[in-house]
C-alpha positions in Angstrom: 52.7 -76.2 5.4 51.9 -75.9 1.7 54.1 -74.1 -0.7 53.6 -70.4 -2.6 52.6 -73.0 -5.8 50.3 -74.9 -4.1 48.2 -72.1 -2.5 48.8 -70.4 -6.4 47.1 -73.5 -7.7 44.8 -73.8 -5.2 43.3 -69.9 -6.2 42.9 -71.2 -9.8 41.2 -74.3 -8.9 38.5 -72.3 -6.7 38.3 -69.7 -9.9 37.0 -72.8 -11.6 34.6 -73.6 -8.9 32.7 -70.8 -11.1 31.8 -73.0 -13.9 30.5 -75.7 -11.4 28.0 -73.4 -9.4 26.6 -72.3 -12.9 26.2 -75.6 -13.9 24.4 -75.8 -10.8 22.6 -72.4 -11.3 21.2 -73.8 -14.9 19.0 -76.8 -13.3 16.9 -74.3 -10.9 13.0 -73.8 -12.0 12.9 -70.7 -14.3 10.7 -69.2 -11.0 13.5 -69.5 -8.7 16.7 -68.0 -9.1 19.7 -68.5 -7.2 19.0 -65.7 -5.0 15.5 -67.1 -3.7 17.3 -70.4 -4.3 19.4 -69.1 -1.3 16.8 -67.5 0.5 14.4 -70.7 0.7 17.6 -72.8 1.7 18.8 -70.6 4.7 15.1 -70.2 6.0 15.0 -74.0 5.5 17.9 -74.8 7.2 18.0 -72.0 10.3 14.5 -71.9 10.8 12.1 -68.6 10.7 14.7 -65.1 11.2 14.2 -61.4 10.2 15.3 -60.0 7.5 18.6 -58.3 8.7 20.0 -61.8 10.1 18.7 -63.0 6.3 21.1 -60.2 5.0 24.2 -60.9 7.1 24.1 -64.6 6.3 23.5 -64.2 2.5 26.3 -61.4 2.6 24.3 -59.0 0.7 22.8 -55.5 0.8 19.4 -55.2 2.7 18.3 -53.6 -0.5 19.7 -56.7 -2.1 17.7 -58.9 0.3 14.3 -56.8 -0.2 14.4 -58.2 -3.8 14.6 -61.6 -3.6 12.2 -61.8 0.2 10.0 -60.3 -2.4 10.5 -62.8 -4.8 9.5 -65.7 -2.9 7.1 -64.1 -1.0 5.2 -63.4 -4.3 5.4 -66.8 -4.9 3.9 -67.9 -1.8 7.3 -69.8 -0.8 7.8 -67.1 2.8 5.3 -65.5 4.6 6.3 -61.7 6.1 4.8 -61.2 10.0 5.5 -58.1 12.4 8.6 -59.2 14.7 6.5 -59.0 18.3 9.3 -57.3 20.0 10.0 -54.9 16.8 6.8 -54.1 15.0 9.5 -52.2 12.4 11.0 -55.6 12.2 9.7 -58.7 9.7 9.9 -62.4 10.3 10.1 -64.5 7.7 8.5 -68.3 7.7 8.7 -70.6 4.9 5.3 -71.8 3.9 4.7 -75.3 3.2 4.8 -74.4 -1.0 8.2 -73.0 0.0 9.1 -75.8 1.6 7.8 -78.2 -1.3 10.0 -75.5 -3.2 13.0 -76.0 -1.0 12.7 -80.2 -1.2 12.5 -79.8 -4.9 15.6 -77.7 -5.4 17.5 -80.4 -3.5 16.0 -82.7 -4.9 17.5 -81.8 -8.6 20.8 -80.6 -6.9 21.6 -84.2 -5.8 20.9 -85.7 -9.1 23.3 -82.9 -10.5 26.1 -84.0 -8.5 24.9 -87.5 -8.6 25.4 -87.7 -12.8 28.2 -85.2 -12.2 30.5 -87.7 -9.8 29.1 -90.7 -10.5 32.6 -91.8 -10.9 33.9 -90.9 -7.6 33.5 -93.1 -4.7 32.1 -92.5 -1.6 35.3 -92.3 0.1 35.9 -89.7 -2.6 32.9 -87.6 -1.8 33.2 -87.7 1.8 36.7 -86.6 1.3 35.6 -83.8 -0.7 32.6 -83.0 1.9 35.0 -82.9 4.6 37.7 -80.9 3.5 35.5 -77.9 1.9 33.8 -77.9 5.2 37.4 -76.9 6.6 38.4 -74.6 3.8 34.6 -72.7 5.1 35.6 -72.9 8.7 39.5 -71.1 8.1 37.9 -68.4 6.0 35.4 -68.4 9.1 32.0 -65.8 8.6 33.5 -63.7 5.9 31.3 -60.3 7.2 33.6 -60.6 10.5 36.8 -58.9 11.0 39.4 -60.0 9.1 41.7 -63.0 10.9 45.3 -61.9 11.8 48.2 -62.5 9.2 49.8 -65.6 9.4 52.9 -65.5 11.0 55.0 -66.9 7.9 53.5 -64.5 5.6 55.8 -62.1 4.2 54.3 -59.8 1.9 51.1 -58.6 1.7 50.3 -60.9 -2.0 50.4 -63.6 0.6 47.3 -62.5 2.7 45.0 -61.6 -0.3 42.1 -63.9 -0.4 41.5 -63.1 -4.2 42.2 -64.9 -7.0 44.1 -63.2 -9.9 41.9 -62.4 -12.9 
């Protein structure tokens, strides 16, 4: 198991992960911020949903989620239909411009991180893609109860998932 100054390091390191996602945040069309950035992805990749499973899997507010569904929908990239077995519900569909939208978002995000690791080899990169897709499933879905302490920790500056300011 790692050390107190590797998980200390470790926190610091994914503080810094800040600077990376607005790098990322900077190449999106002026028309799509990173919220409808997010919304167009998670339609794209689950499929059509209401809005309330939209909300739990962005990890925001409904109200939150009303903004940027509006958003896109304004820019034809969703369409909004009466959930058949909840006429108070909405579904929401990507339309084919929000998919167009969705292909060109990932589009320039691949050539970001493209330029950005050119350097790094592929071994390098699958390395990376593997372990952060670990690090996601410990922390698990972050809207569920919280996992149990772990059974060396003793204190409770051990369990904190936050990073010092």
């Amino acid at each position: 198991m790692a050390g107190q100054e590797q998980y200390e390091e470790l926190a610091r390191q994914l503080s810094a992960i800040g600077a990376v996602k607005r790098d990322m945040g900077r190449i999106l069309p002026p028309d799509c911020p990173g919220g409808s950035a997010a919304v167009l992805t998670l339609l794209g990749h689950n499929g059509e949903m209401r809005m309330s499973r939209l909300a739990e899997l962005l990890s925001v507010d409904m109200s939150v989620t009303s903004r940027h569904v509006a958003h896109v929908a304004d820019r034809g990239w969703i369409e909004r239909f009466p959930d058949p077995a909840d006429k108070r519900s909405r579904i929401l569909r990507l339309t084919v411009a929000g998919q167009e939208q969705l292909d060109e978002l990932s589009l320039r995000t691949s050539r970001l991180l493209a330029d950005r690791l050119s350097d790094w080899s592929d071994h390098e990169v699958g390395l990376l893609i593997e372990l952060m897709g670990r690090l996601r499933e410990s922390f698990g879905d972050c809207r569920a109860t919280p996992r149990a302490p772990h059974p060396h920790a003793t204190d409770a500056t051990e369990l904190t998932t936050r990073t010092p300011a």
